[in-house]
N, C-alpha and C positions, 0 to 999 in steps of 0.2 A: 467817683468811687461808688460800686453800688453794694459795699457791705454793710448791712443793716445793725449788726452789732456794735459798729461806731457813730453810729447817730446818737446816741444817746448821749454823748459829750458835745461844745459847738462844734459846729464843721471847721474852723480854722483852729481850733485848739488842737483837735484830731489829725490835722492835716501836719501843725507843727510839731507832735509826737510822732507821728513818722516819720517824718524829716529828721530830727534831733535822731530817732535812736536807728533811722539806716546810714546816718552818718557817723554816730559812735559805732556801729559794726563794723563800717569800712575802717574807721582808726584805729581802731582793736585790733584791725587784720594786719594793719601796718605796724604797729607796735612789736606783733609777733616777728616781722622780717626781719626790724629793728635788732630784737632778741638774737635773732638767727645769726646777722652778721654785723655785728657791732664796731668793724674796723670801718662802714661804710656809715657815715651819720645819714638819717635818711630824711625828706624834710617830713618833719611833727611827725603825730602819733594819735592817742583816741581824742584827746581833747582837742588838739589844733586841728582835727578835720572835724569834730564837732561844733566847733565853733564855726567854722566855714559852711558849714550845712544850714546853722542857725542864720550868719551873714547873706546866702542868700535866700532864706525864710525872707528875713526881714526886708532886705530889697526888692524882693519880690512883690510881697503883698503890699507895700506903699505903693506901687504906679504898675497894677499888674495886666493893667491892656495897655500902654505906650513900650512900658519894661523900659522905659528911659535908665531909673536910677539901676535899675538889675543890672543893664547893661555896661551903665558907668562903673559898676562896683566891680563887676565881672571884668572890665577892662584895667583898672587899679591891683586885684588881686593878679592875673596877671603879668604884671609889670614886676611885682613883687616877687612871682615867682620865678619869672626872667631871670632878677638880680640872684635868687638864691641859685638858680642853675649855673649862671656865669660865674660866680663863688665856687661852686663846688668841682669846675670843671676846670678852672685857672688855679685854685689852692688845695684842692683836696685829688685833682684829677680822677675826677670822677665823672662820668656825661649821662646817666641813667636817668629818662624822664617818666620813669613808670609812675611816682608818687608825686610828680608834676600834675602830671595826666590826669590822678587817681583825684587830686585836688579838686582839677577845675571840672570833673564830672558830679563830684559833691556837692560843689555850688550851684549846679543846676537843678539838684532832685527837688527842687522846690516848684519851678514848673510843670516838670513831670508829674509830680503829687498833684498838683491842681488840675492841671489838663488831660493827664491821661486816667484811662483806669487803671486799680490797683498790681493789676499783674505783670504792667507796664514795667514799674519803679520797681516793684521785685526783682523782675529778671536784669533789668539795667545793675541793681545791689549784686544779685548771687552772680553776674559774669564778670562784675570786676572779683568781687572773693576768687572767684574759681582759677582765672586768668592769674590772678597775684601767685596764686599758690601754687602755679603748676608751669612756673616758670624753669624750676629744674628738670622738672619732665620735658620740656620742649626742649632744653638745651639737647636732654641725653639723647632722645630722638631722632631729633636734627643728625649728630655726629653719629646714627648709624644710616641715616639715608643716603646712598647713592647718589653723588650729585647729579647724575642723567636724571633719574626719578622727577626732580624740580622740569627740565628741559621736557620731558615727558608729559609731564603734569602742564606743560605750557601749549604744547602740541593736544592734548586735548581740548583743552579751552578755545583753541583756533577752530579742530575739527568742529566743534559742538556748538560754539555762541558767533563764532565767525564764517564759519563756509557755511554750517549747514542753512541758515538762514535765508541764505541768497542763492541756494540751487531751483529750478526751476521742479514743478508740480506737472510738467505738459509727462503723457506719457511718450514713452521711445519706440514703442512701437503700438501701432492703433490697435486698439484692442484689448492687449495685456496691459496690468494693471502693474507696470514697472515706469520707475520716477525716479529722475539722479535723485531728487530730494529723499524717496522712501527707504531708496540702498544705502544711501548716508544716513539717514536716520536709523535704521535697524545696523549698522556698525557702530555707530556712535554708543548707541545704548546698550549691548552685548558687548562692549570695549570697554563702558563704564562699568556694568556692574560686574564684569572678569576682575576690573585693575581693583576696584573697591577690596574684593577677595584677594588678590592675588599682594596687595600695601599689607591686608592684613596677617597672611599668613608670614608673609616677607620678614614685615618690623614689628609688627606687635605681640603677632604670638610665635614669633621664629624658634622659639626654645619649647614651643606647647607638647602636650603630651599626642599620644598618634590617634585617638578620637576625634580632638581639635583638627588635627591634619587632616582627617576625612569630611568633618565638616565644613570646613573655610574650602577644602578641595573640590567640594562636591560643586560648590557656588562657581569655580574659577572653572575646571575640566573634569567633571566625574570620572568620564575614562581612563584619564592621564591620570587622577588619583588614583584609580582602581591599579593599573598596570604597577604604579609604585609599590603601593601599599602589600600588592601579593610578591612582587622579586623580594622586600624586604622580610616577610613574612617566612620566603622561602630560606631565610637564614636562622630563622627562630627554630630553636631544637624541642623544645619542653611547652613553648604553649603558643600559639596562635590565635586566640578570644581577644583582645583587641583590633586585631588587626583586621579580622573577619568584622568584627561588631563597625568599626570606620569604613570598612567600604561600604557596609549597610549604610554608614549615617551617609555618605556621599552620596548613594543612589536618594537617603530621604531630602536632602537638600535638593537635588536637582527636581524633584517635581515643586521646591519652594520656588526655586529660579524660575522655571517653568510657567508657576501662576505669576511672580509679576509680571514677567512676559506679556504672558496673557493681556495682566490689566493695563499695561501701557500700550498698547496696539489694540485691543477689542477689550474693554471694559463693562461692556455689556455682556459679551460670552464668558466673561469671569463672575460677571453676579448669576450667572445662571448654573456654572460646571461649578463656581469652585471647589465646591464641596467633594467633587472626585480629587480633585489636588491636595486636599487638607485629609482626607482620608489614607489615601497612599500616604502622603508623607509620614502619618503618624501610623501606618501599621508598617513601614519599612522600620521606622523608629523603633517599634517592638518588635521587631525581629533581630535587628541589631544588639538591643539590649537583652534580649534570650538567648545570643549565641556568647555575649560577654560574660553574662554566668554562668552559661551551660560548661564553657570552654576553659573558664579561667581555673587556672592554678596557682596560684600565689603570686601572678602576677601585680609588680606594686605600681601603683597610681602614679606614683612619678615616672612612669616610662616614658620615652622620647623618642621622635625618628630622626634620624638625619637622610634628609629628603634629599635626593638626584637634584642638581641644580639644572633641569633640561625644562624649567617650565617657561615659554615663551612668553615677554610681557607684551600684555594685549593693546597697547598703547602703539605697540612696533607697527610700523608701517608695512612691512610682509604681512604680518598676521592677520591687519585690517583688511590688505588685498585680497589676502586669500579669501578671508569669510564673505568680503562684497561681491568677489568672481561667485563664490558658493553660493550666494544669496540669489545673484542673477539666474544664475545655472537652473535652480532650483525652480525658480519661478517661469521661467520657460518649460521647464518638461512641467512644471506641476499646471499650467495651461495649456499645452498640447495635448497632455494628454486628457486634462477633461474634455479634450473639444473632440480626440478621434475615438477616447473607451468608454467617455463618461464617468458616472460615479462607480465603478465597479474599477476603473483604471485607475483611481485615485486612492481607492483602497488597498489594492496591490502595491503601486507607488509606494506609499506609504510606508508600508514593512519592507520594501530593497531599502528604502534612503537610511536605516536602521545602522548599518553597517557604516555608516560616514557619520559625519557632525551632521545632528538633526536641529542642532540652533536654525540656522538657514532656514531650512524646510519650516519649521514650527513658526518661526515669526514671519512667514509668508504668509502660510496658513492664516495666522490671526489678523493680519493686516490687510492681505489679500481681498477685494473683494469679490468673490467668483459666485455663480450661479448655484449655490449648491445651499443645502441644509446645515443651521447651525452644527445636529447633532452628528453629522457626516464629518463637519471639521474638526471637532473633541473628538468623535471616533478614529479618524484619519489620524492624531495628534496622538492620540492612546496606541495605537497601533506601530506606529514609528518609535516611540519610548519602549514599547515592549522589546520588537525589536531588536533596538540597542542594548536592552539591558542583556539580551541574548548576548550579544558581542559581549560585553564587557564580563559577565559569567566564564565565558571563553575564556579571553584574557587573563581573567582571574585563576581559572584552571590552570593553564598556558604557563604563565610567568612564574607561578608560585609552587612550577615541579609538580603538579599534583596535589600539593600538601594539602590546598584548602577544596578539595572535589568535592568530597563530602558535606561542608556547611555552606559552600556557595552553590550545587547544584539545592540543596535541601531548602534554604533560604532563597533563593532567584523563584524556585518551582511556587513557591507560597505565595511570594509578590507577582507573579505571571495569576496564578488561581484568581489571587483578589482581584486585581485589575481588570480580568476581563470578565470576571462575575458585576464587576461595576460596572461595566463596559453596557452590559447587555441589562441588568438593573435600571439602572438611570435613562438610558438612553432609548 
């Protein structure tokens, strides 16, 4: 423990005051469950897990490098606790071993205390608190997830800690800097942080208001949010400032995606650009927030969308193909053509592939390693986002009848100005 403020008492008096009172915490928190459902006896409460804090203090510190008697006592305790669960599950039909658990974790903060540092024992205390308490939150959860979601969520764990592991690094074609391992790797991690986005708009903020929906959107498909957010827009009679201000916050998420990108495949060309990413993002952000109060009219804060359910989850096996065919694709012309136009063919490249999913392209780019200039690959990478944001202004016009011409051409032309006054700035 290197807190200096408890020195001033012996070390093992100090060590037995934290012991004692992270164990009356834990029993305090049980007691409240206790409160909560009183048809269920739960085992003890602040003193009986207090006292089990203090039993294994004391076992502890008699034999604390063998830990013989710790362990005998920790083998006793339980046995004990055995019998109360076989009690409670034969007489009272109950089988719940949370305060089982919560027990024989108590008896041990007394090694922990001694051998780890302090920050150790804390977090071990606040994850059972947090865990106990938030077990109705897990139940309610649980019964709105999709039982595919689990199956899903199993299929990534294959994709990502089992296959990608063991695909070979040789390249496939001499030359080009294409690898089954890098195409798995750039799907795997654009399939994670989609599905991240796409659980959270799904179950946690399914009821969010339409701001929320352009931000979590922006992370999953900015585009696909964008095409939403204006069809729904174009049903709005009296005011559109939301809805205009969410597709902003979508396009300002997508340069946040954009920089982890970055840092997960070229982490060096992110300590040197980031700052064009963290720039955009926060003046798209104020752009967003100047068209929600320019716009609004008595729109109230509780507004909500109810979203087209067309959003593909990215865990699906189509999805994956598609983007790894797209990844290869990409990676083949974005090598040919530096080999027959050079860096001038690259920069053109760049603003066609604007009109498709630029993931692909962009995580080439960063992973890539091709002959070329950092500041050509940020530029290339700037030039593609522009681009797209062209397309999706389109879109936005397109889908939403017209309605939003005026603050999406007004707002696009501002983030195009910045952007490429940054462009030319920095680079």
């Amino acid at each position: 423990m290197n807190s200096s403020y408890l020195d001033i008492l012996p070390p093992d008096l100090t060590k037995f005051i934290i012991v004692a009172l992270y164990a009356l915490i834990i029993g305090l928190s049980q007691r409240k469950m206790y409160l909560k459902k009183e048809e269920v006896p739960y085992f003890g409460s602040d003193r009986t897990f207090t006292l089990i804090g203090i039993l294994g203090y004391v076992l502890y510190v008699l034999s604390p490098e063998s830990m013989g008697v710790f362990l005998a006592g920790g083998g006793c305790l339980t046995v004990f606790l055995a019998l109360n669960y076989a009690y409670k599950m034969f007489y009272i039909k109950h089988t719940g071993l949370t305060s089982i658990i919560i027990a024989l974790i108590t008896y041990c903060l007394a090694p922990i205390v001694y051998t780890k540092d302090l920050w150790v024992s804390i977090l071990v205390v606040v994850s059972v608190l947090i865990l106990t308490e938030m077990k109705s939150m897990f139940i309610n959860f649980t019964k709105k997830i999709n039982d595919l979601e689990f199956i899903n969520l199993a299929k990534f764990f294959i994709i990502s800690g089992v296959i990608l592991p063991v695909l070979p690094k040789t390249e496939i074609i001499d030359g080009v800097s294409l690898t089954p391992y890098n195409i798995w790797l750039s799907t795997v991690v654009i399939s994670g942080i989609s599905y991240v986005s796409y659980l959270l708009k799904k179950y946690v903020f399914k009821d969010a208001g339409i701001i929320v929906t352009g931000i979590l959107g922006g992370v999953y498909s900015s585009t696909a949010t964008c095409i939403i957010l204006a069809k729904k827009a174009r049903e709005v009679k009296d005011n559109q400032s939301q809805y205009v201000a969410a597709i902003y916050c979508a396009i300002a998420m997508m340069y946040v995606k954009f920089m982890i990108l970055m840092g997960i495949f070229n982490f060096e060309l992110l300590c040197k650009y980031w700052s064009i990413f963290v720039i955009m993002a926060l003046f798209t952000g104020a752009v967003a927030m100047f068209f929600y109060y320019k716009l609004r009219k008595g729109v109230g804060e509780g507004d909500k969308i109810e979203e087209e359910e067309d959003d593909k989850n990215p865990l699906e096996f189509k999805v994956a193909l598609i983007f790894a065919s797209l990844f290869i694709a990409f990676t083949l012309i974005t090598h040919y053509t530096l080999v027959y136009f050079g860096d001038n063919g690259l920069r053109t490249l760049s603003i066609l592939v604007g009109v498709s999913d630029i993931n692909p392209f962009l995580i080439n780019l960063f992973q890539s390693q091709y002959d070329v200039t950092e500041s050509l690959l940020v530029m290339s990478a700037f030039q593609a986002i522009i681009s797209n944001n062209v397309v999706k202004m389109i879109y936005g016009i397109f889908f939403s009848n017209k309605v939003l011409l005026k603050p999406l051409v007004v707002g696009f032309s501002l983030i195009f100005v910045v952007n490429i006054f940054l462009l030319f700035i920095i680079l």
